[in-house]
N, C-alpha and C positions, 0 to 999 in steps of 0.2 A: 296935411292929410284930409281926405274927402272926408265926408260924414258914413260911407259905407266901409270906411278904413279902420274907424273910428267903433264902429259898432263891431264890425268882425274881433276888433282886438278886446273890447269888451266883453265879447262872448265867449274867448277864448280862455280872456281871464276866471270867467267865471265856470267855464267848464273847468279848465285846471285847479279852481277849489276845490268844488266838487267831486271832483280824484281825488282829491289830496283828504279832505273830509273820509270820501268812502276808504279809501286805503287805511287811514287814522283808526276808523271804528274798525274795521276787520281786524286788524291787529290786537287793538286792546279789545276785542269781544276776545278772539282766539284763546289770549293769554286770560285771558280770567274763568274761559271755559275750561282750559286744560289744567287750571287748578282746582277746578271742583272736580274734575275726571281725576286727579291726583288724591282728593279725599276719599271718593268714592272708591277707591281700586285699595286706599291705606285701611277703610273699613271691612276689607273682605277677611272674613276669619279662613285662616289656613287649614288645610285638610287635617291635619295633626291635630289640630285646635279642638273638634268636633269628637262630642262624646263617642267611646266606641259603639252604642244603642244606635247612633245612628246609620242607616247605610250608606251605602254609594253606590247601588243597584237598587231597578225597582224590584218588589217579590210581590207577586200576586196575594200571597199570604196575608200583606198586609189591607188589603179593601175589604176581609173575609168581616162580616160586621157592618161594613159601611150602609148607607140607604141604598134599594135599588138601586135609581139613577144616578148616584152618583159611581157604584161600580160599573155599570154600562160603562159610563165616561170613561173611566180610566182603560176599561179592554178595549174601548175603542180607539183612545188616545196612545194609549202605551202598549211596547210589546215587554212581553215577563225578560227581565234583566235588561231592561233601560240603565243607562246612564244617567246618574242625579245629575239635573243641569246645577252648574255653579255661577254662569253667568251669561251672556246673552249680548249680541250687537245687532240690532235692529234697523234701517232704513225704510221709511218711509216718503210718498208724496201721495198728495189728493188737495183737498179744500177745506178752510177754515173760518168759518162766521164770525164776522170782528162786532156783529150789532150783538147785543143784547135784547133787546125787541125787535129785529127784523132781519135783512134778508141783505148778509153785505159779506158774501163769499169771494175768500182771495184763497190762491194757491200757494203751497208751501211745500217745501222739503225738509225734511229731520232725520240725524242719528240719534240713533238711543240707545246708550249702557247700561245692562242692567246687572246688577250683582244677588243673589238668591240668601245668601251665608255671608255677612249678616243683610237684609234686604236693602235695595236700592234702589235708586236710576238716574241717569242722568237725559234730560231730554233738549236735543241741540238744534231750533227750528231758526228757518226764514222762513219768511209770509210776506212774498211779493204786492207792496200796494198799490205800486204803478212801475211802469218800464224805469231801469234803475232805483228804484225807491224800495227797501226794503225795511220790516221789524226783525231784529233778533230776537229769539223765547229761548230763553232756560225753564224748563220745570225739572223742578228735583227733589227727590228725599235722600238725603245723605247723613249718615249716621244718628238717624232720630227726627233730623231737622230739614224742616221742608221752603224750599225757594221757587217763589215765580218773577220771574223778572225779565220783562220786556222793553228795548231800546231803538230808535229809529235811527239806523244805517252804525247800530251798534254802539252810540253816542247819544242819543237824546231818551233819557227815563221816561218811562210811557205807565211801566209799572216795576214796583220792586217791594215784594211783599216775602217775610220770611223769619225764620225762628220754628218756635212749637206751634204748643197749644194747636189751634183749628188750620191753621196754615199747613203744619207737619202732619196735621190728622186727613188732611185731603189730600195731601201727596200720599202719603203712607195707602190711602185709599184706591191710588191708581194705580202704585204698585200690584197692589191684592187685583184688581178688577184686571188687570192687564195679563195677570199667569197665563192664562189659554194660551199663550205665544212661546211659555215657559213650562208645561203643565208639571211636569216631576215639582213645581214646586205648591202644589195641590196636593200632593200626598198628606199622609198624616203622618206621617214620618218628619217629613218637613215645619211637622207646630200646626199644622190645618186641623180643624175640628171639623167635624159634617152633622146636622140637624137634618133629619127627613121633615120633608114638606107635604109633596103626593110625588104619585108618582113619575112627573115630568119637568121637578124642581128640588130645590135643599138649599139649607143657608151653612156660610161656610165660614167660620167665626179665627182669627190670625190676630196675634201678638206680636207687638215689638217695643219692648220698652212699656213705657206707660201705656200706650196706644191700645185700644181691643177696639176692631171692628169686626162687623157681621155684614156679611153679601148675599143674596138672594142669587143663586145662579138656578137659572131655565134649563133643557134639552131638548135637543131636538128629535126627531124622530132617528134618526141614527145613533144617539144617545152622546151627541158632540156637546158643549156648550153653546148655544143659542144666543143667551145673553147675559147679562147682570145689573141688578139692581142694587142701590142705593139710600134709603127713607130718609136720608139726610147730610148732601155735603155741602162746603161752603165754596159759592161762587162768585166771580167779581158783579155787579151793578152796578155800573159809574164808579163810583168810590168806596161801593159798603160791600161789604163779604155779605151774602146774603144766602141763607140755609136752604137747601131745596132737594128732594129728591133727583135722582140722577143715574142713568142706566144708560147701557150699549147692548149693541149689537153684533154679533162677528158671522163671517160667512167667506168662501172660497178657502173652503178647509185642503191643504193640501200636506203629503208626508215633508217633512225633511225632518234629517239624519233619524228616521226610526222614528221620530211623535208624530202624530195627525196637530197639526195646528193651524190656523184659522188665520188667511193672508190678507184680511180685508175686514173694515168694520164702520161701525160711526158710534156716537157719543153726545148723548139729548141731555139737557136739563125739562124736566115735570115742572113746568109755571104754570101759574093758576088761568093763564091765557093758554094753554095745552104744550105738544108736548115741542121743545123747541133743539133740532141738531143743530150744533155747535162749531164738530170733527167729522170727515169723511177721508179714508185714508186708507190705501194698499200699500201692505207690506215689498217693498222689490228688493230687499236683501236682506237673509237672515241667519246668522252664524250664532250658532251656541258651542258654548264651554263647560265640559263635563267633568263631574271630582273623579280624580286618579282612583 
């Protein structure tokens, strides 16, 4: 064989690893994603399940109390006899900052399941780092317990962080932060408490289990959600969870099936170096599931 015989077959070999590597991780990513979609769907309380106190339509009656702005929101958002969403299928793409101190945007795609009764989600990303070279991301809160866990080509541990405590409390966080996609589950029906701020703000206080957090949600001048804030969740730093405030943005508010919801957003960490986006991301497919 020449030496070009020699190298072509080389290369050959080495790309057919390389298949055989990426086919390897798609697979076991698959199978290990579609078992936390299997917990997540086993944690949804059944309509049966839910006290009769609760509805399965919105009624107006219920915001009668609430702060200004936060009933704005909801006549803006809901029409009287909305369907409670029960659950939610999300797809997204846009760009996602892999620095932590700077400026290293790759593109990504994701589904995301989310369940309202009892809360959820499961979040299913690639994040393109070079042509062929991909990270899988799992974020999730499933029944209490929160997972971030990232793998290159689905196979190599990048991160894998999970249980309670602060881990479950910052998923359990994105849940909450993320409703404007879902908004029937901002009702106070739903377990939401509302605190007036002024009149172009309110903080929105959600239980789950151990868990209580409190969100800072904005409005906008149409009385939609603007954005939401954070005074403290826990973010990666090289290797240390590190506490920092944390707030988004949403915007391209458009109807589907009857809510006003918001098809585009981003998502900043507050560092003492100012304020640093992270997520940039439009929604391009969105299905919800409503209680009978």
């Amino acid at each position: 064989m020449t030496w070009l015989t020699w190298l072509l077959l080389v290369a050959a070999v080495l790309l057919a690893g390389a298949v055989g590597l990426t086919v390897l991780g798609s697979v076991r990513w698959a199978a290990a994603t579609q078992s936390l979609r299997a917990s997540l769907e086993a944690g949804r309380a059944p309509a049966s399940a839910a006290p009769a106190a609760v509805p399965t339509r919105y009624d107006v009656q219920e915001i009668a109390g609430l702060p200004a702005p936060v009933q704005r929101y909801f006549r803006a958002a809901l029409t009287p006899g909305q369907a409670i969403v029960s659950a939610a299928t999300i797809q997204m793409a846009g760009t996602f900052n892999l620095s932590a101190t700077g400026e290293q945007w790759k593109p990504f795609t994701s589904i995301q399941r989310v369940t309202t009764r009892r809360a959820g989600f499961l979040w299913d990303a690639r994040i393109t780092i070079l042509p062929g070279l991909t990270v899988c991301v799992v974020d999730s809160y499933i029944m209490g317990r929160g997972l971030l866990r990232a793998r290159l080509q689905g196979l190599f541990t990048l991160a894998d962080l999970q249980g309670g405590g602060e881990i479950a409390r910052g998923e359990f966080m994105r849940f909450f932060a993320e409703s404007p996609w879902y908004p029937t589950a901002l009702l106070p029906s739903q377990g939401v408490r509302w605190e007036a701020v002024d009149e172009r703000s309110a903080k929105a206080t959600l239980v789950d289990g151990p868990i209580a957090l409190t969100l800072l949600f904005r409005f906008d001048e149409t009385g939609l959600i603007a954005s939401f804030r954070a005074e403290a969740r826990g973010g990666m730093v090289g290797k240390r969870l590190v506490q920092a405030p944390w707030e988004g943005r949403f915007s391209n508010y458009q109807t589907r099936q009857g809510m006003r919801v918001p098809l585009a957003g981003e998502v900043a960490w507050m560092r003492p170096q100012g304020r640093q986006v992270y997520f940039k991301g439009a929604i391009t497919q969105l299905q919800h599931v409503f209680v009978p």
